[in-house]
N, C-alpha and C positions, 0 to 999 in steps of 0.2 A: 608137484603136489604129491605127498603122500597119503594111501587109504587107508581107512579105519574100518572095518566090518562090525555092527553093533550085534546085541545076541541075537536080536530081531533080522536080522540078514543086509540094514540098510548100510549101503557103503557112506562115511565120511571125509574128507579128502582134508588135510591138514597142512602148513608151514610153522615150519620150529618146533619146537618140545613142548604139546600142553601137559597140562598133568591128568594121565591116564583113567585114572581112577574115577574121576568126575564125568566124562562120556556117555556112559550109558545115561545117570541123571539128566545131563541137559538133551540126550537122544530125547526122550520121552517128554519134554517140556513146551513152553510155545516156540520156542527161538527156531531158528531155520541155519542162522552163522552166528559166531562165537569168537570173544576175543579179550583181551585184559588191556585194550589199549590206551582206556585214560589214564593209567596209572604209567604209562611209556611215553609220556609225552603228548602225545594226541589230544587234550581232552580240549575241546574247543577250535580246535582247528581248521581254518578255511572258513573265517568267520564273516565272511563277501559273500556267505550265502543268503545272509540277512536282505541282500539288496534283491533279492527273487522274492522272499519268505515276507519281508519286515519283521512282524513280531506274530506274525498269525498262526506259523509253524509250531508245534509243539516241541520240535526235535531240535532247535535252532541251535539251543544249548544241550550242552551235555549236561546230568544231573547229579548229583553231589552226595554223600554220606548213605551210599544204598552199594550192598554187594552184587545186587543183580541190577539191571536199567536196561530199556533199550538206548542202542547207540550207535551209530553209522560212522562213524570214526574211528575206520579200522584199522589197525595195524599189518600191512601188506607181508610182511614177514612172518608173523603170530596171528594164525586165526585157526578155524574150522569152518567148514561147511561142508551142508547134504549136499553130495554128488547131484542130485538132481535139481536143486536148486541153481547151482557152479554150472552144469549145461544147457540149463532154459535160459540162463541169462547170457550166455554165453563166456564167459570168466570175464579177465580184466580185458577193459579197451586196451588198444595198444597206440593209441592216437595221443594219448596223453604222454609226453615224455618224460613228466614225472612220476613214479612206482607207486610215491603216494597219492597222489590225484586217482594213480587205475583204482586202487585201493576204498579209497573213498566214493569213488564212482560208480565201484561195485554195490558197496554196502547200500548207497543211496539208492539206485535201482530196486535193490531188493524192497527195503522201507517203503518211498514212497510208489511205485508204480509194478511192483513184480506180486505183490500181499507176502513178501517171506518177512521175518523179523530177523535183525541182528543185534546180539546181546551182549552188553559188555558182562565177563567175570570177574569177580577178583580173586586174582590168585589163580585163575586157571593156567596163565603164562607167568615166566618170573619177568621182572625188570629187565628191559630191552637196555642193550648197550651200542645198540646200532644207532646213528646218527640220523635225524629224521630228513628227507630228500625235502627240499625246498620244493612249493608248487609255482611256477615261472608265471608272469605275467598273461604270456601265452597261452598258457594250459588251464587257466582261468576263465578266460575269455572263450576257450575252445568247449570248455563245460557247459555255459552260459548259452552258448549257441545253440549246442547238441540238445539240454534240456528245456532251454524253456523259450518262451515268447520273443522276438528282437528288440521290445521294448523294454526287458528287462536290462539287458545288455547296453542298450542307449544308455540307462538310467544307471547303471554300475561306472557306468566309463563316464556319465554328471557327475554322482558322488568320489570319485577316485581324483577326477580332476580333468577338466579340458586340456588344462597347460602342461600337463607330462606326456612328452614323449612316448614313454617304456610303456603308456596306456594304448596309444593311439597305436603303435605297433602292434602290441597284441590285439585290438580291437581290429585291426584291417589281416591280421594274419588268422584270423580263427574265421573269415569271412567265408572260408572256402569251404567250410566244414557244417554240413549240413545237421537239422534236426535229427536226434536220432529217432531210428525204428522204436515204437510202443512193445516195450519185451511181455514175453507171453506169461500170463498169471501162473504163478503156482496153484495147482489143483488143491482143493481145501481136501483133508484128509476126512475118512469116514468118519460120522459121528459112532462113539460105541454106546450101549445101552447103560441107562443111569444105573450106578453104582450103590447099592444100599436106599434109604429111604431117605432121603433130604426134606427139611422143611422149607418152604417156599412163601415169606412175605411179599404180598401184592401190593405197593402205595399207590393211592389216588388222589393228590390234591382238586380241588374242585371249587368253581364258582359261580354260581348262575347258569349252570349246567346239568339241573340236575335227572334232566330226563335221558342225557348222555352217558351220563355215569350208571345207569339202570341200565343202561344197555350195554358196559364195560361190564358191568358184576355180572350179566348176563351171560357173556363172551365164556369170562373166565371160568363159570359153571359147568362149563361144555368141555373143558381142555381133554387132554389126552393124560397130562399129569399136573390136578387140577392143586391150587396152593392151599397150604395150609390158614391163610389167614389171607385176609384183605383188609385193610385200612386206609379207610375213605375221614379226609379232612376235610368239610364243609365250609367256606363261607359266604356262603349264601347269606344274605342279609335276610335276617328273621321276617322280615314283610313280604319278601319273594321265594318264600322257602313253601315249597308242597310236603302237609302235615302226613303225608303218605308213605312218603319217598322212603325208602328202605326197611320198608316190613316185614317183605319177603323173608320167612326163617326157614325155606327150605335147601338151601344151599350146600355143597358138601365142601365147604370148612367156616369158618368164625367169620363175622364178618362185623367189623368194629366203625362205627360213625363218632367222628368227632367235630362238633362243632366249632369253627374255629373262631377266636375273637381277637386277634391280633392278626398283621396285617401282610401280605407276600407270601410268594409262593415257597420259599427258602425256610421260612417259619413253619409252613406247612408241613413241609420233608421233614422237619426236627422233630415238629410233635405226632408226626405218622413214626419218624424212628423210633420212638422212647415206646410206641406201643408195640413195635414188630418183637414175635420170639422166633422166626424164621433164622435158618441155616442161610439163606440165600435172600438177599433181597431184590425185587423188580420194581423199579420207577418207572410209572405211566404217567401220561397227559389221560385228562377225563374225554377227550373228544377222540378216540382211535377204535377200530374196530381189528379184533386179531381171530386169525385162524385156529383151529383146536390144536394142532401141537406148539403152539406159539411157547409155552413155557416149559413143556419138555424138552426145544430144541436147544434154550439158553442153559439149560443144565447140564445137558449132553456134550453140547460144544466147550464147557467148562471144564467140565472132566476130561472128554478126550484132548486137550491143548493143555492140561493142570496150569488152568489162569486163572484170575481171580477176578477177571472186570470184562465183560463187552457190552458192545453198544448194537443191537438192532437195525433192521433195515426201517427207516421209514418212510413211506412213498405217499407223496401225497395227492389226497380226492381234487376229484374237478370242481367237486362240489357237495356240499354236506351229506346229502341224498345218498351216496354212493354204500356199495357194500362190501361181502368177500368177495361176491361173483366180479365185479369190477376191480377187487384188487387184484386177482387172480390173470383177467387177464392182459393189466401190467406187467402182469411179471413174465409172462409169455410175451408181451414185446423185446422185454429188456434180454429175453436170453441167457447164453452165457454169459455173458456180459453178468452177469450179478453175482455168480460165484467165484469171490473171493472172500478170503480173510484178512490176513496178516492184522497190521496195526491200524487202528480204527486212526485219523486226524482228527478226530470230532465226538465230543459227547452228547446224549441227549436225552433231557430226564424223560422222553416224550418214550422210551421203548431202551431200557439199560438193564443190566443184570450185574449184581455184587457182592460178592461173598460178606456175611456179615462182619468176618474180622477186618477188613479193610475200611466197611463202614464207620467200625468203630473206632479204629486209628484216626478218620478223619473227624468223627465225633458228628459230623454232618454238614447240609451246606451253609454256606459265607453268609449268613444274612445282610453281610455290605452292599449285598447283589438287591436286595428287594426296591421294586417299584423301578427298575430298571433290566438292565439284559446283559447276559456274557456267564451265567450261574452254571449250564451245565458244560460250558465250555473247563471254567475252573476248575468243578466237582472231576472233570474225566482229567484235567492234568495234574490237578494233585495226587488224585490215583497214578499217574504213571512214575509222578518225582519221588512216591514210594517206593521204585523199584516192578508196579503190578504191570504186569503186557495186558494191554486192555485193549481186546480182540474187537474188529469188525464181526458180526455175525449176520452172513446172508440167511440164513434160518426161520429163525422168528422177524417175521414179519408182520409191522402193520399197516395200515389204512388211515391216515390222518385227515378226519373229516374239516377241522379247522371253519369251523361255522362262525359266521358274523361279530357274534354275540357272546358276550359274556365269557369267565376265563379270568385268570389274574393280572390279565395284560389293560383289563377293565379301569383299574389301578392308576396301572402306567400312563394310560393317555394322555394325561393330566399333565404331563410330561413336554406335551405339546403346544403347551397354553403357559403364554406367559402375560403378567399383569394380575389385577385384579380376582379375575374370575379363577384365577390356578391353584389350585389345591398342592400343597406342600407334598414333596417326595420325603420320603425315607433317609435318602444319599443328599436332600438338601440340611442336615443335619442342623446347625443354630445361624445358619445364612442361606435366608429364603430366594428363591432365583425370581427376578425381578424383571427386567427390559430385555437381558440378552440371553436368549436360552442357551446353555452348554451343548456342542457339538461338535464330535462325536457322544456318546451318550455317556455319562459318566462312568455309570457302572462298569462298562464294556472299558474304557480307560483305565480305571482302578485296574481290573484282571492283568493288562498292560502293565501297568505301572508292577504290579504284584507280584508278574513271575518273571519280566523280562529286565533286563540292564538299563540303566540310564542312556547307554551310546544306543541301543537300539530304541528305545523312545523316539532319541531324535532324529533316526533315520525313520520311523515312522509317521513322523512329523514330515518328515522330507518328503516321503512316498505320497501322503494323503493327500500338500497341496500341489504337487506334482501330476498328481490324477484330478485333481480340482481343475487345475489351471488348462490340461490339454488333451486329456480324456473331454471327449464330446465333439461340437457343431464348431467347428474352427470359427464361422462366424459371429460365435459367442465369447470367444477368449478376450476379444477389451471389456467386456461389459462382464466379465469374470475376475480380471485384473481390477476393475474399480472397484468390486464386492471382497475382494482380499484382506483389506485390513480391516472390514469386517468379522471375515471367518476366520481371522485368525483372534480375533477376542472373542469368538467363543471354543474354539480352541482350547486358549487359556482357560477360558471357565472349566471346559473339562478339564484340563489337568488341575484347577485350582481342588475342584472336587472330589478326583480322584484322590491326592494326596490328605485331605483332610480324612479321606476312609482308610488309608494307609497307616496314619498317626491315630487311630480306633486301634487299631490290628483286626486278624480275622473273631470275628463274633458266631454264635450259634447258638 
């Protein structure tokens, strides 16, 4: 490994020729390691991790027509990384006999369990002419071990095949080879103090909540770096609405009520969009209670990483009741333990923060998602298939009361009820669901269906009744096996429905 010293004094450590010039930039960006390797072959590679992930992984695939992306498909010969990143994790394994397996195995560590990011460039390397090293049966199986659960491994060596040999070999040779050690987190760097004057949109969707949400605008009157604007979307049903509720005009910025009359919380986000003139936007849930730097810290951690999306810690109450004093000291159990960054796996409209331009590329959320679930899992992967590193942030933190009642999940339940008495969903579009309810939930299927492959559908198909059938009370698996051809028609139904939200395309 060769070193790089940046102006800022941090050493780099490098293989092959990147192009020079580009360095300092991505020094100062989210990334942690650096590489051009979808474009050298890599781009998809080692695609048996599906059978750990299925399709719930955001990273599963690599992503397509973006000059920056995060990517863990590194090229072992062409890359970069911080020196200190390369010694917390200790560089490549040497267990893996393939160059590129250490290769990949690095980058993954980093991604999922170290919090560093690895960034594919284009163009930072040229075109690889080196031949890519096969990863052996073995070295697969030895991955499988070291990372994850033995069930997982069971379940790879089902889908790969009972009847081949070259599996069963490497499945009994990777035997020896134990869990690996949990590598130590990269330290989240200092936040630096906010840059200029930013404007700050707060959104509120809100339903039958409304004495919650008085005590959100409340919160955020209090911050340290309080928002320019707040936008609260009502729909309170006009019989249960307090003719009270948001009087208050002494607040220090704008504070905009819209009563909503169409339906979902997805609807909500679009019509709080069209009123935000914020630089930044933050999406809440109406049920969360947050600290006073809660919205200085998403700014700051924005700036100091220059990214363009993160997502929030949210920890949730024992019980509605709860306050800061009881978030607080959660967070004093959890420890170090909390501070990391890197790459968020998960988005949540409940405590997110986004630059408005990214908002507005996506123009907002899917309303395919409404009267069902999977909305802000989509909204955070779309942001990343643009290219944006869309940070975990231990920082802003809140308190999710999640009370009994009311919420647009009020909606959904409905969801629950099939027959007569069932109120039509959104996602059951001009075929109303009748005798068999769809299971998994539709919407969460469509997301499925929407970003990932058809061959991984059906490996998630595979995994689901896999975990149906032997996940549980062993003394329940015939009386599982006779409800089978059951859950597998409504199954169907979900994908029947997903795919009719597909043939829509995305709406907003």
């Amino acid at each position: 490994m060769k070193e790089y010293r940046t102006t800022s004094g941090e050493v780099l450590l490098y293989q092959g020729k990147p192009d020079f010039s580009r360095i300092e930039e991505l020094s100062i960006g989210a990334g942690d390691l650096w590489h051009s390797a979808l474009d050298q072959g890599y781009r998809d590679l080692f695609p048996e991790i599906v059978f750990q992930t299925a399709v719930f992984w955001w990273y599963v695939n690599d992503f397509k027509n973006v000059d920056t992306c995060i990517s863990w498909r590194i090229n072992p010969d062409a890359f970069i990384v911080r020196k200190s990143v390369w010694d917390t994790i200790g560089g490549f394994d040497l267990d893996y006999s393939s160059k590129t397996l250490q290769g990949l195995e690095f980058a993954y560590q980093c991604l999922r369990n170290a919090g560093a990011i690895p960034m594919y460039v284009k163009g930072l390397f040229e075109g690889s002419t080196t031949p890519i090293v096969p990863i052996s049966v073995a070295d697969r199986y030895i991955f499988f071990r070291k990372n994850f659960k033995v069930d997982h491994t069971f379940f790879m060596l089902y889908r790969k095949g009972f009847w081949c040999i070259a599996e069963w070999q490497g499945f009994f040779k990777s035997r020896k080879y134990h869990k690996r050690a949990l590598v130590e987190v990269i330290p989240p760097r200092d936040l630096q103090p906010i840059v200029g004057n930013p404007k700050v949109s707060y959104i509120i969707p809100t339903m039958l909540r409304q004495d919650f949400t008085e005590q959100l605008i409340l919160d955020l009157s209090k911050q340290t770096y309080p928002p320019t604007q707040v936008v609260v979307v009502d729909a309170t049903p006009q019989q249960h609405r307090n003719p009270n509720a948001y009087q208050n005009n002494n607040y220090p910025f704008e504070l905009v009520v819209q009563w909503q009359e169409t339906k979902g919380s997805c609807r909500a986000r679009n019509e709080a969009i069209a009123l935000c003139t914020g630089d930044y936007f933050i999406f809440g849930d109406d049920d969360i209670c947050i600290p006073g730097d809660f919205i200085e810290n998403h700014i700051r951690i924005l700036q100091t990483y220059h990214s363009g999306a993160c997502n929030g810690f949210d920890i949730r109450a024992d019980h509605p009741e709860q306050n800061l004093i009881d978030l607080n000291r959660k967070l004093d159990e959890l420890g170090v333990s909390r501070w990391k960054v890197g790459a968020t796996p998960i988005f949540s409209n409940a405590n997110s923060c986004v630059k408005k331009e990214y908002v507005d590329q996506l123009v907002g959320n899917d309303i395919n998602f409404d009267g069902g679930y999977g909305e802000d899992g989509d909204f955070g992967l779309s942001l990343v298939k643009l290219g944006v590193p869309v940070l975990f942030n231990p920082f802003s933190v809140n308190l999710h009361l999640k009370p009994s009642s009311g919420g647009y999940r009020w909606w959904g339940m409905q969801s629950k009820i099939v027959g007569r008495k069932r109120k039509k969903q959104p996602w059951e579009l001009d075929v109303p669901v009748k005798m068999v309810r769809p299971v998994p939930s539709p919407t969460v299927m469509y997301g499925f269906v929407k970003h990932f492959t058809p061959q991984q559908l059906i490996e998630y198909k595979q995994k689901y009744f896999f975990l149906y059938l032997f996940k549980g009370s062993k003394w329940s698996i015939p009386f599982r096996f006779f409800k089978l051809p059951y859950r597998n028609w409504q199954f169907k139904k979900s994908v029947f429905y997903a795919k009719k939200l597909i043939n829509l395309g995305v709406r907003h």
